[in-house]
N, C-alpha and C positions, 0 to 999 in steps of 0.2 A: 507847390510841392506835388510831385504825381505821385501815383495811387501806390506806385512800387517802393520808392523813397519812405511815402508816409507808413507801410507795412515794415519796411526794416528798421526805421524808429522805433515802432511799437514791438518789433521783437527785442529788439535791444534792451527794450525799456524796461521789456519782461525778465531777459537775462539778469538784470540787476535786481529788479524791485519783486518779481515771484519766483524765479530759479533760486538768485543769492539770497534775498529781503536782507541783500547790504545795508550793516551798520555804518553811523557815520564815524568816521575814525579809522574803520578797517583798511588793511590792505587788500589786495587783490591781486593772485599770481593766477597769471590766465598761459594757457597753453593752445596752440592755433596753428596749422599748414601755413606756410609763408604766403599762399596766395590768397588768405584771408585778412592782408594788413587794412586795408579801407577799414573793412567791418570790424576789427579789432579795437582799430581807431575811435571806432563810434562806440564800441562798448565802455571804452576809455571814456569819454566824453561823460557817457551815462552814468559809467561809475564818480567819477571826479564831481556831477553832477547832486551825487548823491551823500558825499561827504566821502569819500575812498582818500585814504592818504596816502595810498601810494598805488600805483599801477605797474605791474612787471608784467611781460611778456616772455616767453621763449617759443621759439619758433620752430618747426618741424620743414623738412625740405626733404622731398622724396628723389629727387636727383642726386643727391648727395648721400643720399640713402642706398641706391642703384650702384653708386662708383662705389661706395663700403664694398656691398654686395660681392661687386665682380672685383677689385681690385685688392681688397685687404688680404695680409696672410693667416693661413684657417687659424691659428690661434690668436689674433685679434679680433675674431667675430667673436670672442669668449669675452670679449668687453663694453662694459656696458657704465655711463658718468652715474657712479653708486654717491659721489658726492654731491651733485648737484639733487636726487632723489632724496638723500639723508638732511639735504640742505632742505626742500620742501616742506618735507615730513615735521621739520623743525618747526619750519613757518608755520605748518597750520594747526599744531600743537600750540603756540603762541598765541593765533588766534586770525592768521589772515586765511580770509576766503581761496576757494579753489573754483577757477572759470576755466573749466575746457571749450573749446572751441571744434566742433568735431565736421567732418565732411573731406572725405578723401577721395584721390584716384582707387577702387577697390582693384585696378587690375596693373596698380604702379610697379609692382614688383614681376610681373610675367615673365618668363621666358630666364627667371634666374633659378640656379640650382635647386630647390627644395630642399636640400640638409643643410645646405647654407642658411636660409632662409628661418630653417627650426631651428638654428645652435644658435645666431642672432638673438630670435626669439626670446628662448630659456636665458643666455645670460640679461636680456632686457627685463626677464620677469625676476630674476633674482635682484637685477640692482633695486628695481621700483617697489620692492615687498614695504622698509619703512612709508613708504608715501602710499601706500597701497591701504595698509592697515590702518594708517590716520584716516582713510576719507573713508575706510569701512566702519570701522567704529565711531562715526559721525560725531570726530570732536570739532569741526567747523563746517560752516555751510558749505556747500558746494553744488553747482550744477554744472550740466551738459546741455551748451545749445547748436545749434547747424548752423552750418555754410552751406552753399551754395558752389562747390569746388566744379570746377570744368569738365576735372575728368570723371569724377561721379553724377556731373549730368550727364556726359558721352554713355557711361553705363546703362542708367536709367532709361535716358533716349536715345538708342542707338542711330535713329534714320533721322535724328534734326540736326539740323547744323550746331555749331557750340552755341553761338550766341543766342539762336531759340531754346535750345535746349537747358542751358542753365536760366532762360526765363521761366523755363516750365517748371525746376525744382524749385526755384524761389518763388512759385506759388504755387505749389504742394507743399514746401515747408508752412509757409504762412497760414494754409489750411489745416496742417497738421500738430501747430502750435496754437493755434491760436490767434494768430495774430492779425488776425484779417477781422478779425468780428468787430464791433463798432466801439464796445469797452473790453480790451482783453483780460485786464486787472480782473474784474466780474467774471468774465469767463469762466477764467481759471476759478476763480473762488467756489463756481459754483459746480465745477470737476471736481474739484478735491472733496468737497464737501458729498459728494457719490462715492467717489472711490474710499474715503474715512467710515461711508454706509456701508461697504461692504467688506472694507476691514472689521469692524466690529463685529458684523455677522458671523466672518470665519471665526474669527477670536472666542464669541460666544462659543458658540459650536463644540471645538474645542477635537476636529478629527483624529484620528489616529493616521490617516491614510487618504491620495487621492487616487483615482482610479481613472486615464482617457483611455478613452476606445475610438478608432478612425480605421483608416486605410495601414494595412502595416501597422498599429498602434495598436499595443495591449498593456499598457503598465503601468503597476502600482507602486507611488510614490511615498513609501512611507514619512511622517513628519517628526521631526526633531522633539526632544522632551520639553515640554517648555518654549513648543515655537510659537514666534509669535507674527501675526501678520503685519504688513505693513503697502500703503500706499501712497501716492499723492504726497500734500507736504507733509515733510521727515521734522521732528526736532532734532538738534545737533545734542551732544552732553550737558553744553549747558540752556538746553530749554529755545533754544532759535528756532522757528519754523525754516524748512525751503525746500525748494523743488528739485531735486537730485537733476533730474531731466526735464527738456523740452525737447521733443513732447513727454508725455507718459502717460499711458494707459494703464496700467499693471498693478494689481493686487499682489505680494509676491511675500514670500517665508520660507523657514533651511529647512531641507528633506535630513531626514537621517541617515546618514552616510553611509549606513549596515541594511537600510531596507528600504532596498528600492528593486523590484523584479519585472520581469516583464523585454517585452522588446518595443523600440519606438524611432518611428520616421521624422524626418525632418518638412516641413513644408515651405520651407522657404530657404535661399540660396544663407550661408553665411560668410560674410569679410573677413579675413584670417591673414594677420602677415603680407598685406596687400595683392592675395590673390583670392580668390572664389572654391568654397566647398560649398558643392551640391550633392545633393540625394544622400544627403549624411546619414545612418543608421546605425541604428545598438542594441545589445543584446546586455542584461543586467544581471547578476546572481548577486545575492549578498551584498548589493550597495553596489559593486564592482564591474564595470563596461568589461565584460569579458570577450566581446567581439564587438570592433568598432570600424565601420568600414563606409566610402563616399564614393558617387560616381566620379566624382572630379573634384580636383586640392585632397587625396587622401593623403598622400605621401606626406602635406606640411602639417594637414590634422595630426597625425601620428606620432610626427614629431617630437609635436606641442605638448602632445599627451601623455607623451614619452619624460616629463620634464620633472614629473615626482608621481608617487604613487597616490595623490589625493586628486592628480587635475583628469583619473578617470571616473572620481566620483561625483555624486552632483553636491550641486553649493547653494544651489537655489529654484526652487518654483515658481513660476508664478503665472498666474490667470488674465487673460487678455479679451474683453466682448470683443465679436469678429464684423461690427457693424460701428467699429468707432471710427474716427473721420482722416487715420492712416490706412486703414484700410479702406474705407470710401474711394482714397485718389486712385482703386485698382491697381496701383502700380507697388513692385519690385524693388525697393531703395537698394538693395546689396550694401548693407550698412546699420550696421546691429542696432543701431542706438534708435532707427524706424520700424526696422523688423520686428524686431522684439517687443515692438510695441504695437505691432499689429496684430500678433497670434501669441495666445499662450505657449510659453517656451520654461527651458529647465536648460540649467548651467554647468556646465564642467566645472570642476575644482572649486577655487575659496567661499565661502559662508559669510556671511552677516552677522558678526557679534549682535547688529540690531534685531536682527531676529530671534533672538534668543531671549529670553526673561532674565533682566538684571544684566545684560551685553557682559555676560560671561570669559575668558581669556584661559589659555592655557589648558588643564589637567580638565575643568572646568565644563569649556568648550565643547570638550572633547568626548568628555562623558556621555553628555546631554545628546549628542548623534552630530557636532557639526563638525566640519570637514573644512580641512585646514591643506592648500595647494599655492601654489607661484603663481597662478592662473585661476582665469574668472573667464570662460568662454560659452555666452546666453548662445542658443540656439532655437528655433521656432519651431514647434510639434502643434499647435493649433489650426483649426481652418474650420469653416460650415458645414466640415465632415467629421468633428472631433465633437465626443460628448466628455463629458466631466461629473463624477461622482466623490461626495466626499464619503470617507467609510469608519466607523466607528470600532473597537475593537473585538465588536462579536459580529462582523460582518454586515450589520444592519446600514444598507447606503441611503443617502440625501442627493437626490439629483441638482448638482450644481449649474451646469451649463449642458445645453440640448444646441446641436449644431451650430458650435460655435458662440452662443448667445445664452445670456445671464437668466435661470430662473428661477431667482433669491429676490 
């Protein structure tokens, strides 16, 4: 078996046994870009492997996505299969696992309208709200692991031919999951068991407030009543450990939807709708993005944001070391699910029932400061330039992170 085979085994392996920690019995509804059928295939194996009783797939196809785009008429882009999301939603309220498969063209959609692009959007976030809120309120496992997709190596590496260049994310992924080390099962164990150190720490703590300061960044991130942090592996409602993500860096908890002030920069490109927002920026009063503006993809940011009054408030914080091994490969992913786990970042729109004490709902929810939107859009505000304060309610602060890096 060569060294690349034997790495995507072992991510696979992970997908199932530290992402999912599939039970035997479970189903398994995985979601995947069509040109990740191989690897799909092998996750099948793994799970079927594992006691999975059932394995469903549904597939994503970005060409087909492009003909919608340009050829549908404007009031069919207002539709979106709410019954196949309510069908999910179903399932994983019953008890089967949730496998995304993640890794796209970030620039599939180019050169298409932009308010086409964002009315798409919005009715896609309104049909996925039930499946949305099952995988938020952690009543079944679920993770996110990567492909290795063509045209997100082309992104990536722009001057390699395809086939070196998707050799090069498939091993930056492998570096960046994990999965290259000699036991990755241990690995991980011994990641989560850091990142569980310094959930407790926040926890203890107990802030009112975080404070980054960098380039363009000054802003204080009020915390939710009752927040609480979270990292690494998640239990599900009924007591299941798993790993929401491969990879994951991320210590992370709900801001309070009413206090959050300040203005703050983006440092890193974000994937959106299959095009690129760079040099994203915002300005905050009262919880509220009252000026939100990008060098590039504003138009479809805008949109997006456009889609309810909660997707301009934030939904989530969280803290990222700027020396962990996504950020090590140097490189760019344009692809949230890397980014954001390379650089402390904060979310537009929906909240984590999990982050809240007692995973609150409703009047509830709402009370407590978390913020309720169609939309969940991470963005990265950290880097070697960004320091980090937690601040107590009479102002007294705790230096959290010093350029980019932990010092707790």
């Amino acid at each position: 078996m060569s060294a690349f085979q034997e790495n995507l085994e072992k991510l696979a392996e992970l997908a199932i046994r530290v992402g999912l920690n599939l039970e035997k019995g479970q189903e398994v509804i995985a979601t995947a870009p069509i040109e990740a059928v191989d690897f799909v295939r092998l996750l099948a194996e793994k799970a079927y492997g594992h006691g999975a009783s059932l394995f469903t797939v549904i597939y994503g196809d970005n060409a087909i996505a492009r003909k919608r785009l340009s050829l549908a008429p404007e009031e069919g882009l207002d539709k979106a299969p709410a019954w196949l999301y309510e069908g999910m939603a179903k399932a994983f309220r019953e008890g089967a696992a949730r496998l995304a498969v993640s890794g796209n063209d970030p620039k599939a959609l180019e050169g298409l309208p932009p308010e086409r692009i964002g009315r798409a959007q919005q009715a896609q976030s309104r049909a996925y709200k039930p499946a949305l809120e099952a995988i938020s309120q952690f009543v079944t496992n679920w993770t996110i692991v990567p492909y290795a997709h063509p045209g997100w190596a082309k992104a990536v590496f722009p001057g390699l031919p395809e086939e070196e260049a998707v050799a090069r994310l498939w091993q930056a992924i492998f570096q960046a999951t994990r999965a290259d080390a000699e036991d990755p099962v241990a690995a991980w164990e011994a990641h989560n068991r850091n990142l569980h150190q310094k959930v407790a720490y926040l926890n203890e703590r107990r802030f009112h407030a975080l404070h980054f300061r960098g380039p363009g960044t000054d802003l204080v991130v009020g915390l939710a009543e009752g927040h609480l942090w979270q990292g690494g592996a998640t239990p599900t409602k009924k007591g299941l450990l798993c790993n929401p993500n491969l990879p994951t860096e991320e210590v992370f908890t709900a801001p309070h939807r009413e206090r959050v002030e300040g203005v703050v920069r983006s440092t890193r490109p974000l994937a959106l709708g299959g095009q690129l927002v760079e040099g994203l920026w915002a300005r905050f009063e009262k919880g509220y993005a009252v000026e939100v503006g990008a060098e590039k993809g504003e138009e479809v940011l805008l949109k997006v944001l456009s889609t309810d009054e909660g997707a301009r408030r934030l939904g989530e914080v969280a803290l990222v070391a700027a020396d962990n091994p996504i950020a090590q490969t140097g490189l760019v992913f344009f692809d949230t699910l890397f980014d954001e786990n390379a650089a402390s970042h904060i979310a537009f729109g929906q909240a984590y029932a999990e982050n809240l004490e007692g995973r609150p709902s409703g009047e509830a929810f709402r009370s407590r400061g978390g913020n309720e939107s169609l939309v969940h859009i991470d963005w990265m505000i950290g880097s070697e330039e960004v320091d980090v304060d937690g601040l107590y309610p009479d102002g007294t602060r705790v230096p959290l992170m010093r350029r980019g890096l932990w010092v707790i």
